[in-house]
N, C-alpha and C positions, 0 to 999 in steps of 0.2 A: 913820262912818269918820273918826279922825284923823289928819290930817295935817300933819305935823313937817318943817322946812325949818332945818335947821341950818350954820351957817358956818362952818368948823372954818380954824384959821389953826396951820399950821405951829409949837410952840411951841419957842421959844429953849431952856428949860431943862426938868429931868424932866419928859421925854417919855413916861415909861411911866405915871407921877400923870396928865398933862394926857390922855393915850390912855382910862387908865383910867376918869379924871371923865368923859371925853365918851361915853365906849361906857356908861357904866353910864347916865349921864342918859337917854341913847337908848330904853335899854330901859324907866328907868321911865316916858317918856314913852307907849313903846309898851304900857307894862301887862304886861310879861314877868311871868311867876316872878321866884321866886331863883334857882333851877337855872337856866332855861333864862336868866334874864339873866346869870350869870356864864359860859355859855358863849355866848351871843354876845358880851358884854362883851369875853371871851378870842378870840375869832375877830373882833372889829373891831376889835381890837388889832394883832390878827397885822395885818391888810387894809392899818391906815391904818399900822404899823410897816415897811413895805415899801418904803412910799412916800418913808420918808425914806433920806437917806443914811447909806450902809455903817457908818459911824461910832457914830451916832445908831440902827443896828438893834441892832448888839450892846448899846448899852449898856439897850438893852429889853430885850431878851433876858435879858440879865445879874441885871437886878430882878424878873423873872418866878422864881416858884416853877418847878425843872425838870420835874417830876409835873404841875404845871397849863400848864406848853409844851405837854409831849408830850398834854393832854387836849387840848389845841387844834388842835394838827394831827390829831388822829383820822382828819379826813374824807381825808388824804391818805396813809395806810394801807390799803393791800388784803390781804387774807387770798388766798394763790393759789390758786389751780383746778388739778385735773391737767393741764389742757391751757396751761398757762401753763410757758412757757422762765424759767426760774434760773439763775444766773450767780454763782457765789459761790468760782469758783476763782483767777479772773483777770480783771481790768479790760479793759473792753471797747475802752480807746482807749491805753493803756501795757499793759506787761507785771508791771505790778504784783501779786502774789499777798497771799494770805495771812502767808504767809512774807516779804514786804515789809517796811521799817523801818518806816513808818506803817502798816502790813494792809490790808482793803479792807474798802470801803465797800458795804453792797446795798441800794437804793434799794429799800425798803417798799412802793413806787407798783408802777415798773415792774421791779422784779427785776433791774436790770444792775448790775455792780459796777463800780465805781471807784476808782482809788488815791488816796492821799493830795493826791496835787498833782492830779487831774484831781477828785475831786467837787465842785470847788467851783463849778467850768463847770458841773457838771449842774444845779446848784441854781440858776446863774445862768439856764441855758436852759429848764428847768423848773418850779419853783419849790417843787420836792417835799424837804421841809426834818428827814424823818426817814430812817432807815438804819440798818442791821445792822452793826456791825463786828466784821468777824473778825483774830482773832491767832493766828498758830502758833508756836509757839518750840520749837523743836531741841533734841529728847531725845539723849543720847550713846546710841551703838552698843557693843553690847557687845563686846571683842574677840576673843573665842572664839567667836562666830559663823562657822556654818561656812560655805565657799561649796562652790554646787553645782555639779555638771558638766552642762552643758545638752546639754539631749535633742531641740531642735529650732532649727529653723534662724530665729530668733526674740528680742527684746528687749524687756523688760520686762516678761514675762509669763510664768504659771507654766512651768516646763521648758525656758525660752526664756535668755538670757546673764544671769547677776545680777548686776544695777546695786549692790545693798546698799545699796538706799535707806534711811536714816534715819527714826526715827519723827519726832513732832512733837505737841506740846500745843498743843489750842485753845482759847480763851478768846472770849467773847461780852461785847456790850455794844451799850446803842442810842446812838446818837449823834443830837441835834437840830441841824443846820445854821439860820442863817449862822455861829451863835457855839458851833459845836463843844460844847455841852453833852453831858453823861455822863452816862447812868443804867447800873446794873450790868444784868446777865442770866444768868442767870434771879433773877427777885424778882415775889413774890407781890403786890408793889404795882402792879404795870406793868399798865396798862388790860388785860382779856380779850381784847382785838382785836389788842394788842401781841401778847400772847404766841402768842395763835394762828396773828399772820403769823409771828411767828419759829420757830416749833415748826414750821411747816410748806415754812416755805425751810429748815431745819437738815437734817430728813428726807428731801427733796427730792432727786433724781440732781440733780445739774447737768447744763445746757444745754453745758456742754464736753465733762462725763464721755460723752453719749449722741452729740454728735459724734465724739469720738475713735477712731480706727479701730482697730480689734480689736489686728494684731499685725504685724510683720516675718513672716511666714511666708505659704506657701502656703494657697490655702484646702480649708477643712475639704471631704473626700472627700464627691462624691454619689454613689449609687445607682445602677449602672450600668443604662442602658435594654436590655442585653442579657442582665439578669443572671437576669429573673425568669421567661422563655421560653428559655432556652439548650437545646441537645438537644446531648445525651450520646449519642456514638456510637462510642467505642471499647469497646464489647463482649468484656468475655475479657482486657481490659488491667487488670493489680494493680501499683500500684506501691511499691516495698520503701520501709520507715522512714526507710532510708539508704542512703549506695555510690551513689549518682547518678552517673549519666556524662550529657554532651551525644548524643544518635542522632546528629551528624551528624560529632560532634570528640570529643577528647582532652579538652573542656572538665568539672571537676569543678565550679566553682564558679560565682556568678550562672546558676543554671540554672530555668529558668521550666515549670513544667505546665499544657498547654494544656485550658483545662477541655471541650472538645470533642471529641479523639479521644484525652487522655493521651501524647502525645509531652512526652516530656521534650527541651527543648534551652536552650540559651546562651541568654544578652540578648545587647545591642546592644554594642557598642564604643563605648571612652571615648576621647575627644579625647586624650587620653596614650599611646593604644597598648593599655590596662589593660581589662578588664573580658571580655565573649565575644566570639563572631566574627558576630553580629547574626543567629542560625539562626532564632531564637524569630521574630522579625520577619518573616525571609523566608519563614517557614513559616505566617505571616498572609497576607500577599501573593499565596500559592499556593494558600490555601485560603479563607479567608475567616474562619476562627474566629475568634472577637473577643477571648475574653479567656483569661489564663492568671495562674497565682498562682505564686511566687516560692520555689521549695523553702528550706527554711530560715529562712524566715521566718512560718512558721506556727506558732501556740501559743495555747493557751485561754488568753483573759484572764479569771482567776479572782474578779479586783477588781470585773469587772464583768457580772456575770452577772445576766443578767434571767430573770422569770417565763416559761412557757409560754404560748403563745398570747396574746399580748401585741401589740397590733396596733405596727404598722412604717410611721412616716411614711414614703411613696414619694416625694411632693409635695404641696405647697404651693402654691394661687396665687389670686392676688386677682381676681374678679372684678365688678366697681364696688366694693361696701362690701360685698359679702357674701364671705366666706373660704372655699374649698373646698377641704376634704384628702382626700386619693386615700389611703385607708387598703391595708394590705394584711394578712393575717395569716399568720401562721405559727410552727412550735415550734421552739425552741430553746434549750438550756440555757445556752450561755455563749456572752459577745460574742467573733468569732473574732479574733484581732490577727492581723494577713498585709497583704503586698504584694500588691493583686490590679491586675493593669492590663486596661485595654480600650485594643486596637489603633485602631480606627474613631475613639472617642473620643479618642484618643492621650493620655491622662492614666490616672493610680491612680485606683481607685474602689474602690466598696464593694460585696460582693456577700453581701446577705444569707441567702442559700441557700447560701453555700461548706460549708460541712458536711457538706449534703446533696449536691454535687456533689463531692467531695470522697471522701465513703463511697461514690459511683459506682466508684471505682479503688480501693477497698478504705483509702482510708488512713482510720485515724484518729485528729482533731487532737487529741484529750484527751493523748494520749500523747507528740505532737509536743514538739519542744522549738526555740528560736529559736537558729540558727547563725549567719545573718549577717544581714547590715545591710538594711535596708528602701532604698527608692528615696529615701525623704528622709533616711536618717542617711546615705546614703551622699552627698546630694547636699549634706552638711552637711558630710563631713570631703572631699571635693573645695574647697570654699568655702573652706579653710585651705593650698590649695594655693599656689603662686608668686605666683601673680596676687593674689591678696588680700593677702600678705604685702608684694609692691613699692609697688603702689598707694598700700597706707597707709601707706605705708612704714615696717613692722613691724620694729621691732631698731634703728633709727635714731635717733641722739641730739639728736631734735626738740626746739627752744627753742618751749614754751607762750608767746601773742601773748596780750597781751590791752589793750584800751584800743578806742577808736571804728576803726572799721572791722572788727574780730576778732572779731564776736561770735558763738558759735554756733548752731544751731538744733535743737535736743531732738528725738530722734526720736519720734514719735506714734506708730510703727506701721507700718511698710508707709510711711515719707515719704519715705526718702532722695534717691530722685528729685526731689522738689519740692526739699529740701533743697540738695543741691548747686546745680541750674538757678536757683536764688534767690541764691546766693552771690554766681554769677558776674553773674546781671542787674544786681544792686545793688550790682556795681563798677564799671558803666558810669555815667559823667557824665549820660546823659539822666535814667534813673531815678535816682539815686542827685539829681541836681535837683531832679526833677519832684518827689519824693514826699517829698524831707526838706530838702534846702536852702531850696525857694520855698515851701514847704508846711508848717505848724506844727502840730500835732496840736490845739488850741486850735480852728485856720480850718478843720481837715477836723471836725469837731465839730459846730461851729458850724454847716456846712453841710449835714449830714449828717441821713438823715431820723428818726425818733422812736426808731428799734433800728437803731445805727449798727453790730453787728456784721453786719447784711449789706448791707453797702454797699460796696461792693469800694473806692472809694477811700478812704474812712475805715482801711481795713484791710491797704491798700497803704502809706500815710502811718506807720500802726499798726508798720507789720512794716520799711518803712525806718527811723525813728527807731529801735527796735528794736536794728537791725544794725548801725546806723551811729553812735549817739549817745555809744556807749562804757559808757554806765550799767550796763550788765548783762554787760560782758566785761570779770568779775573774778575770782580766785580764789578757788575754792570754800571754803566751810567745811572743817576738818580734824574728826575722829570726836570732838576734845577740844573744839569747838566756838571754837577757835582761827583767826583768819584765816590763808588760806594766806598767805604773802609774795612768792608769783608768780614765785619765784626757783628753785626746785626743779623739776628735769626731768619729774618727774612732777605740778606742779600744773596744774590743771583749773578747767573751768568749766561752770556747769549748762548755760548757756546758755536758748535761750528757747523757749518751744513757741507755733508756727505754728499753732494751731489754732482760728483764728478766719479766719484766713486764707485758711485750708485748707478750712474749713467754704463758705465763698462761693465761690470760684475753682470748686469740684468741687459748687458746687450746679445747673449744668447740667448737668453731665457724668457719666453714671451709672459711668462706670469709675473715675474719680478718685472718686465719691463710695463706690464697693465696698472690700473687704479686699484685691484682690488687688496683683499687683506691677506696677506701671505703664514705659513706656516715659516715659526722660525727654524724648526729641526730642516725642514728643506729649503731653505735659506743657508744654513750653517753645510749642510751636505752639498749643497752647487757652490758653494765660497770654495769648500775645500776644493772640491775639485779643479774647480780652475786654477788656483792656486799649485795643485799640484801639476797642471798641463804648462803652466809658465815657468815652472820650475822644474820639466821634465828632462831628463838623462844629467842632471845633477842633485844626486839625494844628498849631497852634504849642504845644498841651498835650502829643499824644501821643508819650509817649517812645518808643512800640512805632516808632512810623517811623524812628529809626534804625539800626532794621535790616531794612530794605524796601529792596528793587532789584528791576529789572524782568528779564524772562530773554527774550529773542528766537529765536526756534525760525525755522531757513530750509529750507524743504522745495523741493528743484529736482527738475524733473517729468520725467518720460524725454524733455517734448516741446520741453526745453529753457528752458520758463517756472518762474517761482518762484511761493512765496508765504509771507508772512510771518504768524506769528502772535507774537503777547505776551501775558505773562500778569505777576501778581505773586509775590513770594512773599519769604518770610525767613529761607530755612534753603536754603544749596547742598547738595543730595545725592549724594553720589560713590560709584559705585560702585567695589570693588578688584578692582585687575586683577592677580591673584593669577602670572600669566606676564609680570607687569613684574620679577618680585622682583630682588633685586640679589647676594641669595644662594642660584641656585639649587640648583647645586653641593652645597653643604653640607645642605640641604631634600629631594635627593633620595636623598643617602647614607644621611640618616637615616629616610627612607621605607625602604630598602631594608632598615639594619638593625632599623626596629620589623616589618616581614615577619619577617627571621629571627626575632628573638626572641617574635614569634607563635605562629609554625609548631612551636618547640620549647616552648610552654606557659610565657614562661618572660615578665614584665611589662617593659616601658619605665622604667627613671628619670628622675626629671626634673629630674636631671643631663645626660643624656642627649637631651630634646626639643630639635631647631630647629624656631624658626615662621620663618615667610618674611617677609621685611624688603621692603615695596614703598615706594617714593619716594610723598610726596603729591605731586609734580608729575605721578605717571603716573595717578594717581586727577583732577586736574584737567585732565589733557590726555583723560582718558576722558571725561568730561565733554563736550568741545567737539567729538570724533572723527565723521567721519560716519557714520551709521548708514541703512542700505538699510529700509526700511521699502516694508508692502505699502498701495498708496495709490490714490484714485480723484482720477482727474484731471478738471479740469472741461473742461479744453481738447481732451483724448482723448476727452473722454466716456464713461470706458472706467477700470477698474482699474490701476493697473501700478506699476512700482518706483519710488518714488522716494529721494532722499538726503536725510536729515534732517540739519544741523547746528543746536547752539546757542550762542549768548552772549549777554553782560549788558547789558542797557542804560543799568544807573548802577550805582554802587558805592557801598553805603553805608558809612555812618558803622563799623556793625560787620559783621563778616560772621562769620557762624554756619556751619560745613563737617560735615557728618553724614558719618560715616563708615557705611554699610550691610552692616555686621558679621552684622547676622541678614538670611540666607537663609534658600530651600525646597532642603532638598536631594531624593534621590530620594523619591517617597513624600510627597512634601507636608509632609516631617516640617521643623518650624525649628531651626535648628542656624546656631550663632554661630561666626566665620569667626574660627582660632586663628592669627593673624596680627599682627606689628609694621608699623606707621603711621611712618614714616622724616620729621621736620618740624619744618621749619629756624623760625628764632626771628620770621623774616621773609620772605614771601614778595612776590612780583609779579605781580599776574591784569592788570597793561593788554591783553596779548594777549589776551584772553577776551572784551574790548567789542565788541560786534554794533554791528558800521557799517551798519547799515539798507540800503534799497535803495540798490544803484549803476549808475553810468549804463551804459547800455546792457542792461537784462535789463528782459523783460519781464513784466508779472504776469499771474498765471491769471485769469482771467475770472470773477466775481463771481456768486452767488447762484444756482449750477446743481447741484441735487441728484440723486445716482445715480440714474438710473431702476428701479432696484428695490433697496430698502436695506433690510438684512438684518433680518431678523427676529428678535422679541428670543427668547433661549433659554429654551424651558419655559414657554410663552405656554400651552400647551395642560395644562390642570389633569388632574394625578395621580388616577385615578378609585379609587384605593385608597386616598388619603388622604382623598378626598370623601368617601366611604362613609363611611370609620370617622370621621370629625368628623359627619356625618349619624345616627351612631347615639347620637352623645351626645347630639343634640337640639337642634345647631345648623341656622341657616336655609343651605340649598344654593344660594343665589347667596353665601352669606359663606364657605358651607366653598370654592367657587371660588377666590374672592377670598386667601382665605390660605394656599390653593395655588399659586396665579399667583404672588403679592408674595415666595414663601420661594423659591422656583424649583423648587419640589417637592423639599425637602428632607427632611419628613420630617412624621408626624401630629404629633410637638412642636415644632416649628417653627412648623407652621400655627396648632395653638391657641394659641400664644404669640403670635402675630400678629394673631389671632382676638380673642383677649382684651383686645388693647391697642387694637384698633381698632374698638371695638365703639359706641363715639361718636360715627367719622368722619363730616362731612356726607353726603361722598358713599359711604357705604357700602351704601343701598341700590340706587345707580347700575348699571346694565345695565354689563357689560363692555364696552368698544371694543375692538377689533382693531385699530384705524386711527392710523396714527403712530407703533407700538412703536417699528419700526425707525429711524426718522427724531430717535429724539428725542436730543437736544444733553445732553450730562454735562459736569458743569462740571469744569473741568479743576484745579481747587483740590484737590477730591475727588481724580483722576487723581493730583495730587502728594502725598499724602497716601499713599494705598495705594503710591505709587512711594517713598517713603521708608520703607513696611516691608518693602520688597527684592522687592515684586511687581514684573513688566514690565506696560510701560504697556500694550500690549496687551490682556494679561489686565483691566489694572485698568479700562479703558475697558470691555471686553464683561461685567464682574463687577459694575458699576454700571449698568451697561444693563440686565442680567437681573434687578436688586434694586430698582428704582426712584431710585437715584442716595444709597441707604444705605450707609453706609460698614462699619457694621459688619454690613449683610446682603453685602454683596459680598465681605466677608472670607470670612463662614462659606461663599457661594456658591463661591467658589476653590477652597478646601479640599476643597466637596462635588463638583465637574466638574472633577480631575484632567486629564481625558480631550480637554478643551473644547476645541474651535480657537483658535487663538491669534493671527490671521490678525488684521492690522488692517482696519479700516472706516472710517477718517477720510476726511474728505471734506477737501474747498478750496473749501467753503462762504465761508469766511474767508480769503479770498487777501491782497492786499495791505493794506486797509484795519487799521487798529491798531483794539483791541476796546476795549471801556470797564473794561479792566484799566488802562490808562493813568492815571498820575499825573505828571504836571510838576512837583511840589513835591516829590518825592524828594530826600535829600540824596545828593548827587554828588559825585566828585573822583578822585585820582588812586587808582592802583589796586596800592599800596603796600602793606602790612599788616602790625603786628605780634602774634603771639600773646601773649593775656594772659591768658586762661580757656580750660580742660580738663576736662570732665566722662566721668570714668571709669567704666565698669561693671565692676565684681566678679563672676564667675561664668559659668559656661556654658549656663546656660540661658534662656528667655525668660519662663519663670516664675518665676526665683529671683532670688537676688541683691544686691548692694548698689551703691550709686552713692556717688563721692567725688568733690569739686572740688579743682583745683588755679589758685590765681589770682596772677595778679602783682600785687604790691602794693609801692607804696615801693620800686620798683627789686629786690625779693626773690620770690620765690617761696613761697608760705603755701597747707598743707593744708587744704581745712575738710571732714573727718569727722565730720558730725553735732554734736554740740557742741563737740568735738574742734578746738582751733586751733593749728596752730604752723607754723613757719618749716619749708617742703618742705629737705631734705637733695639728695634725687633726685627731682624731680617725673618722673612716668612718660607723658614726652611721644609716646612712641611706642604708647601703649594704649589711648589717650584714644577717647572714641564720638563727644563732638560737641568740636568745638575753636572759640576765640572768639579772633575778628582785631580790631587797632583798625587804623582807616585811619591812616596816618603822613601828617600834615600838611609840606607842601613847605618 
């Protein structure tokens, strides 16, 4: 063995000669080859080229053949795998694209992209010195392009509103870092290892495109569970092609056939007065039939006609790594297009037997033809109604903003909610601080672990710079590929897409991670949170604490004692007290004339609607009102009434006011409260601060639990759902167990429960009986379900019967109608304050001016759009999706959640 002991001294002048002479001697010392000496020769080059400075690299680089660079970093080239994330639409720490002045960069190693001014960090914190650049450049649109009329309630996607997005040319090329050297792409010179990372990141979805959520729209119809055993029992019932009438009205049109006994009758009434007299519904309720299909809107879809005997996904579900589908079969000549609803389910579904339930009553669809509008075209030209129009304030000669602070944010799909809720956060001082003032995109980089797009503050930093910095809130291209001049009523901005953003914030949360339409107050309440879990055991970081107050609940007992409870929270919820209004007068004249022009068949205008105008002081004096609640006392030892009041215990910084718009009305069904929000520019809540105990009252007596506490509902397992999960071959203490945890919901309830918790430690654990009733629901929970317009009541006995799951206590609501609603709170917790307490809350007077307005579009709770309205620079500024301009009429009476600043003294 030889062994070589060389002293290498830094050299003053060519450096890449004095590198070269020393690597090559190395190797004839070591008896290399030729080959294998000129590549390590070229890789001890690179080694000791590193070591010098910045200066002193490139001008190595510079002397180096660009062919024998790129053979040298070889080893820092990976070919990807399927199971490798690529990134090649957008820069993981800017919002740099393709379409960027510099393009983007995709790191060869690990597949993320970078823009111009950010790869050079990467190379610093890395040292991976090859990458992909991509270029796109802006083909002209041709002007006789035609645009479409869209068919769903939907953007950016086929049938959905056309954007007339522009093409684009892409160009390739490798680029070797620190000294930006070029090679073309594609060239047959380029190492095989080159080409085959690049051929195979070019082919590649992107790691955005497979984030990116489907669409703006409702989602895709399932297979109704009542559609494949339904029983037909109107015998002797034929119903004609046409001439429909309502059986119980005058009603010719929205008329629904119930696929059960063949009554034909009306839908439901539209929050305008328009639509039936809700017979079809009531005629569920009396009987139970589940589903009914939508006269008029049946017709063979001829485009899409499948074979006979063709098996019918039913479901789909995973269980561990193996995939099982519940196939079904059956004939059928063509896919039916129809409106078909399920009552129970209270949504459209699909029933793929309607043909055959359908030729029950002699119709048939071959000959049918489509007269009106389905439930979603109708719920799409409602959506074009007043509300959508004022909001966005449609017709209005909005001056386009554009510069730091205006920037938009590109809808993704189903984002709007995130979208507005983010507008208004990072107009507040603490974020708008925290994540781009003290915060460089550089420091959150630097700190950030190896795949900085899921790091939530890398990506908070990411999306404030973004917003805030000005760079990307400019005037869009013109079709002649012309700069706009930002001066024109109608210029625009692309704006920037959230979707790296969105990717992490919603990678806990299975409903932000799904297509459907999300609630923005539970959007803004799971932001917070995470925001504050990332920013936990440093509150001088967390910007989420300035909008944390404390809320003091005073329950006085019949026996004349109190007791105090506290909790936290970051969102006031009000409910409306619809008999405050201030116009009732006018709200019931016009009750009276939408009767008459009911009763004579004849529709509402909506010239013609009053909604009731209620004050937001009568929504925060609801708030603090005493309320009788049914209560056990410690001190009775006994049940009895007591009076609940509550108020704040500090005031923060901002304060967030939820307006509780969605209700249950009869029937469990949700429906959004057609109502104005009356609210002044500045409000005063001091009267609202909870002055804690005062002297002379005395507290309940500490740590005395009811002698027999209620038992939780549906303890006792459904032996019809045991059975039938018993016959698929599950074990009978788990078909139990996912009987108990659903509340005996139903056999898919259970196997869905079944299936997910098929892991659990304790799932082969014996059942207990012992503690149901006793056990403690965290009352975060309780405020949660109380801000989607449940009573606390319910929400308390609905987390008790679910295991303290949010989203099983929801479905358990919906499925116990019937439940008692009777509270069970104890005075477990009398005077003593709980470890909800925080003393570093920010506090002060209780002052406030509005500055943020996040509005919803729409009447339903599956549909919809959301829009911010924010003060800025003394002005009021819309931000619809990428959409920025100066508000005309900001629509402060409409608003869902409204945003206070404290007014400093």
């Amino acid at each position: 063995m030889t062994c070589c002991f060389l002293t290498l001294q830094k050299p003053k002048q060519t450096p890449s000669l004095s590198l070269g002479i020393i690597s090559s001697s190395l190797c004839t010392l070591l008896g290399q080859s030729t080959n294998s000496s000129l590549s390590l020769s070229l890789s001890l080059s690179r080694s000791l080229a590193r070591s010098l400075p910045k200066e002193e690299q490139r001008k190595t680089v510079s002397t180096m053949n660009p062919m024998e660079l790129l053979r040298s970093n070889l080893s820092r080239v990976r070919i990807p795998e399927p199971t490798n994330r690529i990134y090649k639409q957008e820069c993981c720490i800017s919002f740099d694209t393709p379409r960027s002045e510099g393009g983007l960069f995709v790191d060869l190693n690990t597949f993320l992209a970078f823009g111009k001014d950010c790869v050079g960090w990467n190379y610093e914190k890395t040292g991976n010195p090859v990458y992909l650049h991509l270029k796109q450049t802006r083909k002209p649109v041709s002007e006789d392009r035609p645009s479409k009329k869209p068919t769903l309630l939907a953007i950016g996607v086929d049938g959905g509103f056309d954007n007339n997005e522009p093409e684009y040319e892409e160009t390739y090329s490798i680029v070797i870092l620190p000294g930006y050297v070029t090679l073309p792409f594609p060239s047959v010179e380029l190492p095989e290892k080159v080409r085959l990372a690049v051929d195979a990141v070019l082919i590649a979805e992107g790691a955005e495109r497979k984030e990116q959520l489907a669409a703006w729209t409702a989602d895709k119809k399932q297979v109704s569970a009542y559609a494949m055993n339904l029983q037909q029992i109107g015998h002797g019932v034929v119903v004609p092609p046409s001439g429909w009438k309502c059986a119980k009205c005058d009603k010719t049109e929205n008329l629904w056939l119930n696929l059960t006994d063949g009554m034909i009758l009306c839908g439901r009434r539209n929050w305008d007065g328009t639509g039936g007299n809700n017979h079809a519904i009531d005629h569920y309720k009396e009987t139970g039939y589940p589903l009914a299909v939508k006269l008029g809107t049946i017709t063979a879809d001829l485009e899409a006609a499948v074979f006979k005997n063709r098996p019918f996904l039913v479901r789909t579900v995973v269980f561990h790594r193996t995939m099982i589908c519940v196939m079904l079969r059956f004939s059928v000549d063509f896919v039916m297009s129809s409106d078909v609803f399920s009552y129970p389910e209270d949504d459209s579904v699909l029933d793929p037997l309607l043909a055959q339930h359908l030729a029950f009553y002699g119709v048939d669809f071959s000959s049918l033809q489509k007269t009106e509008m389905t439930t979603a075209e109708r719920e799409l030209d409602q959506n074009t109604n007043f509300d959508w129009n004022r909001i966005q304030e449609n017709g209005q000669e909005a001056e386009p903003l554009f510069g730091p602070g205006y920037t938009g944010l590109t809808n993704l799909g189903n984002s709007c909610y995130m979208a507005a809720t983010m507008q208004v956060v990072f107009s507040t001082h603490s974020f708008s601080s925290r994540y781009y003032a003290s915060q460089s995109l550089k420091g959150a980089f630097e700190t950030a672990p190896a795949d900085p797009t899921v790091d939530l503050n890398m990506q908070l930093t990411k999306l404030a710079h973004g917003l805030l910095c000005g760079r990307y809130s400019v005037p869009a291209l013109e079709k002649d590929d012309a700069p706009n001049d930002g001066n024109s009523r109608n210029a625009k901005q692309e704006g920037i897409p959230p979707r790296m953003f969105k990717a992490v914030i919603a990678a806990s949360h299975p409903e932000f991670s799904s297509m459907r339409q999300q609630d923005a107050l539970e959007f803004f309440l799971h932001f917070i949170d995470q925001v504050e879990r990332v920013n936990g055991g440093k509150p001088a970081l967390d910007p989420s604490r300035s909008f944390k107050f404390g809320i003091e609940e005073r329950i006085l007992c019949s026996s004349g004692k109190v007791a105090y409870n506290r909790r936290l929270d970051y969102i006031l919820s009000l409910n409306i007290p619809l008999h405050e209004a201030t116009n009732k007068g006018e709200v019931e004249a016009f009750q009276k004339l939408k009767a008459e022009k009911i009763s004579e068949g004849k529709d509402v205008s909506g010239d013609e609607i009053v909604r009731p105008r209620v004050p937001l002081a009568a929504c925060l004096a609801s708030f603090s009102a005493p309320e009788e609640i049914e209560f056990y006392s410690t001190a009775l030892k006994a049940k009895t009434i007591a009076t609940k009041t509550a108020g704040l215990t500090s005031f923060p910084d901002y304060l967030v006011l939820h307006m509780r718009k969605f209700v249950m009305e009869e029937g469990w069904v949700p429906k959004k409260l057609d109502v104005y929000i009356d609210v002044p520019d500045v409000i005063d809540i001091s009267h609202m601060r909870s002055k804690g105990i005062q002297p002379g009252e005395e507290l309940l007596p500490d740590g005395v639990s009811p002698p027999e506490a209620e038992p939780t509902i549906a303890l006792v397992p459904n032996e019809d759902i045991v059975s039938q999960l018993l016959s698929m071959g599950f074990n009978h203490l788990h078909c139990q167990k996912a009987a108990i945890n659903t509340s005996n919901a139903g056999v898919e309830e259970a196997m869905n429960w079944l299936l997910s918790h098929m892991d659990d430690p304790d799932i082969n654990a014996p059942i207990s009986l012992e503690g149901q009733g006793s056990e403690v629901v965290d009352q975060s929970k309780i405020d949660t379900l109380i801000s989607f317009g449940f009573q606390e009541e319910i929400a308390r006995k609905a987390l008790k019967a679910s295991g303290g799951d949010i989203e099983k206590a929801t479905d358990w609501i919906f499925s116990n109608p019937d439940a008692s609603v009777s509270s069970d709170m104890d005075a477990t917790t009398s005077g003593a304050t709980t470890a909800t307490d925080d003393p570093g809350l920010p506090d002060g007077e209780g002052r406030y001016r509005l500055f943020g307005i996040v509005s919803h579009i729409g009447t339903s709770t599956q549909c919809g759009h959301y829009v911010a309205h924010v003060l800025k620079d003394g002005r009021w500024v819309i931000f619809n999706d990428n959409k920025v301009a100066a508000s005309v009429n900001p629509p402060k009476d409409m608003g869902y959640l409204y945003f206070f600043q404290r007014l400093k003294s």
